[in-house]
C-alpha positions as CSV (number, residue, x, y, z in Angstrom):
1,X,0.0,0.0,0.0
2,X,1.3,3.3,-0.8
3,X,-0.1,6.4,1.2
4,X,-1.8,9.2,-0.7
5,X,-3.7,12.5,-0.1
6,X,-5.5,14.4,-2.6
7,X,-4.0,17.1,-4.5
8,X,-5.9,19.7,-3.1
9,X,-4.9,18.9,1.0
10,X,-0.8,18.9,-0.8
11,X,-1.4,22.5,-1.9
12,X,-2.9,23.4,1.4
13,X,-0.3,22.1,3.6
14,X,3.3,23.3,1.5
15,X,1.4,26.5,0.1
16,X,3.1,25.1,-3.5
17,X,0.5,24.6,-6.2
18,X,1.8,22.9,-9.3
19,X,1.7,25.0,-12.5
20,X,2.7,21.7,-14.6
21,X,1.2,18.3,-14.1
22,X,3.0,14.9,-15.5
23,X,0.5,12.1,-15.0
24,X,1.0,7.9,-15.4
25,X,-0.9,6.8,-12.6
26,X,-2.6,3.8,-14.8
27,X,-6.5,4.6,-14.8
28,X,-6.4,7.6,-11.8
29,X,-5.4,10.7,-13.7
30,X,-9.1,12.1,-13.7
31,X,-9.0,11.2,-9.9
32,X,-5.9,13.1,-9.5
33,X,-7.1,16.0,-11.3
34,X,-10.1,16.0,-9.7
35,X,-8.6,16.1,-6.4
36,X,-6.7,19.3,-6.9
37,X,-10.3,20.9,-6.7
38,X,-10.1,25.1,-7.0
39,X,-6.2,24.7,-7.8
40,X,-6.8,23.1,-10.8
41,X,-7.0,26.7,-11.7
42,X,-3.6,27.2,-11.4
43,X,-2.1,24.5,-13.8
44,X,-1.0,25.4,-16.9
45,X,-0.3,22.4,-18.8
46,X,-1.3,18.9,-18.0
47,X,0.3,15.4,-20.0
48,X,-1.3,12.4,-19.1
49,X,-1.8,8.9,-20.5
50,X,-5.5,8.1,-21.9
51,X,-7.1,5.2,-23.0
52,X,-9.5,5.2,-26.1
53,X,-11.1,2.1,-24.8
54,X,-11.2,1.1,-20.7
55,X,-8.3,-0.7,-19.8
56,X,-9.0,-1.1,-16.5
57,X,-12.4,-1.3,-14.7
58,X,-14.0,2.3,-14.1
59,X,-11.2,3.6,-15.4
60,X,-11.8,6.6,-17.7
61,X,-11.8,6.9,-21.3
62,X,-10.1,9.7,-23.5
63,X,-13.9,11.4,-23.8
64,X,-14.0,11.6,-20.1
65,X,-10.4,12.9,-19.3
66,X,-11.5,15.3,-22.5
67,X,-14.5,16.4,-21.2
68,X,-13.1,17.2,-17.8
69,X,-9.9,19.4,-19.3
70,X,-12.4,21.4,-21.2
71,X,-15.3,22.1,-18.3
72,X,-11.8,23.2,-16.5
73,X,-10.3,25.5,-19.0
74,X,-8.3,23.5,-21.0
75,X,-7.6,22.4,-24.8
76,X,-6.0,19.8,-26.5
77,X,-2.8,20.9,-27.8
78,X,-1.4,17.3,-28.6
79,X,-2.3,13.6,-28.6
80,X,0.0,11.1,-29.9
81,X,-1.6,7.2,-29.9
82,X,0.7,4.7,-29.1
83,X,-0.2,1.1,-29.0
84,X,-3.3,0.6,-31.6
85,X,-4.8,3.2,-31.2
86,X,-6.1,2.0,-28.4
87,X,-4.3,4.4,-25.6
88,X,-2.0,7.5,-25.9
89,X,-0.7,10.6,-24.9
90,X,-2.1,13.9,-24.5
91,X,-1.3,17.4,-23.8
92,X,-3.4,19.5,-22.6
93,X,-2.9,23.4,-21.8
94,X,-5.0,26.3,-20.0
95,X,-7.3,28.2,-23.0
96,X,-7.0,31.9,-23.1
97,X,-9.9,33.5,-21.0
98,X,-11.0,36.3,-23.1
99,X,-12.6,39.3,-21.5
100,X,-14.8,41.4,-22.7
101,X,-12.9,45.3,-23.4
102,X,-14.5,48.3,-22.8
């Protein structure tokens, strides 16, 4: 077993909220990113593995990791598939807010 907290209780106790994310945790990345709650808001570029079909049980598909990155302000910027097809990697990095001027 290998202790864990949630990315959210890191920032809170070292005050050190990541601006780049490098993900392989084999099926958790959309927990982890989840976990960072309101500090996702901080990250700037995210690369994680994703699968195009479920490799392992609940484990999310490249639709969900997708959807989650864009409800949270970010684009694909690169994808690469590896084995098949099947699973790959992908880049994702924060969209440009634009504000109204005026």
């Amino acid at each position: 077993e290998v202790p864990c907290i949630a990315l959210s209780d890191y920032v809170r106790e070292t005050g050190c909220s990541p601006r780049v994310i490098w993900s392989d945790l084999q099926g958790a990345d959309l927990h982890a990113f989840a976990g960072l709650g309101e500090y996702i808001r901080d990250v700037h570029l995210i690369y994680t593995e994703m699968n195009c079909v479920q490799m392992y049980e609940g484990a999310p598909t490249f639709a969900d990791i997708h959807r989650f990155m864009w409800n949270n302000g970010f684009g694909l910027a690169y994808y690469k598939a590896v084995w098949h097809m099947e699973f790959g990697d992908g880049i994702f990095v924060r969209r440009p807010t634009v504000s109204p001027t005026g």
